[in-house]
C-alpha positions in Angstrom: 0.0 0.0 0.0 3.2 2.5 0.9 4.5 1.8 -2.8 1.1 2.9 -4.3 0.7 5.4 -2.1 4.4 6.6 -3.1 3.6 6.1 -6.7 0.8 8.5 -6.3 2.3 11.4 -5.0 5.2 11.1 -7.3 2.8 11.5 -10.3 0.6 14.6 -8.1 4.3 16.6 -8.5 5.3 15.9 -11.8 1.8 16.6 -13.0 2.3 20.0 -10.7 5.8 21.0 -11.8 4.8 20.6 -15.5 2.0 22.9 -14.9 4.6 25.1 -13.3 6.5 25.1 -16.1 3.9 25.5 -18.6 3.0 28.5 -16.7 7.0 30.3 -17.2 7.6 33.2 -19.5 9.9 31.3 -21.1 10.7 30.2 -25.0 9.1 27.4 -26.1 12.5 25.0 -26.9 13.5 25.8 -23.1 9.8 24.6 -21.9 10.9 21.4 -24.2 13.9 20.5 -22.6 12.4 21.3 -18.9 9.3 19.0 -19.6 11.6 16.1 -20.9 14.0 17.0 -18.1 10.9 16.3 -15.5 9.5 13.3 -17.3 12.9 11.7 -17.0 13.2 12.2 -13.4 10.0 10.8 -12.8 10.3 7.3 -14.9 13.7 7.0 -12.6 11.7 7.8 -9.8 8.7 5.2 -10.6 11.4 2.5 -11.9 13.2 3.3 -8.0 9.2 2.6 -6.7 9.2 -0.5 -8.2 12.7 -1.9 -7.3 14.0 -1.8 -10.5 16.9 -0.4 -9.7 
């Protein structure tokens, strides 16, 4: 139940800083690389979640 719970509130923030980031006054390559930047993070997080690594 921890795991899902984990799992969770990983996605709530990465579905939060991409909004974040969506919101920046900033060019639209530089939104790119942040939002692939985020995504990233968060597969390594889940794939940590699930004892993958």
């Amino acid at each position: 139940m921890a795991i899902l719970i984990s799992i969770l509130i990983t996605f709530l923030v990465v579905i939060l800083v991409l909004y974040l980031v969506n919101m920046l006054p900033i060019d639209g390559r530089a939104k790119q690389i942040v939002r692939v930047i985020v995504i990233v993070i968060c597969i390594l997080s889940l794939l940590r979640y699930l004892a993958v690594f």
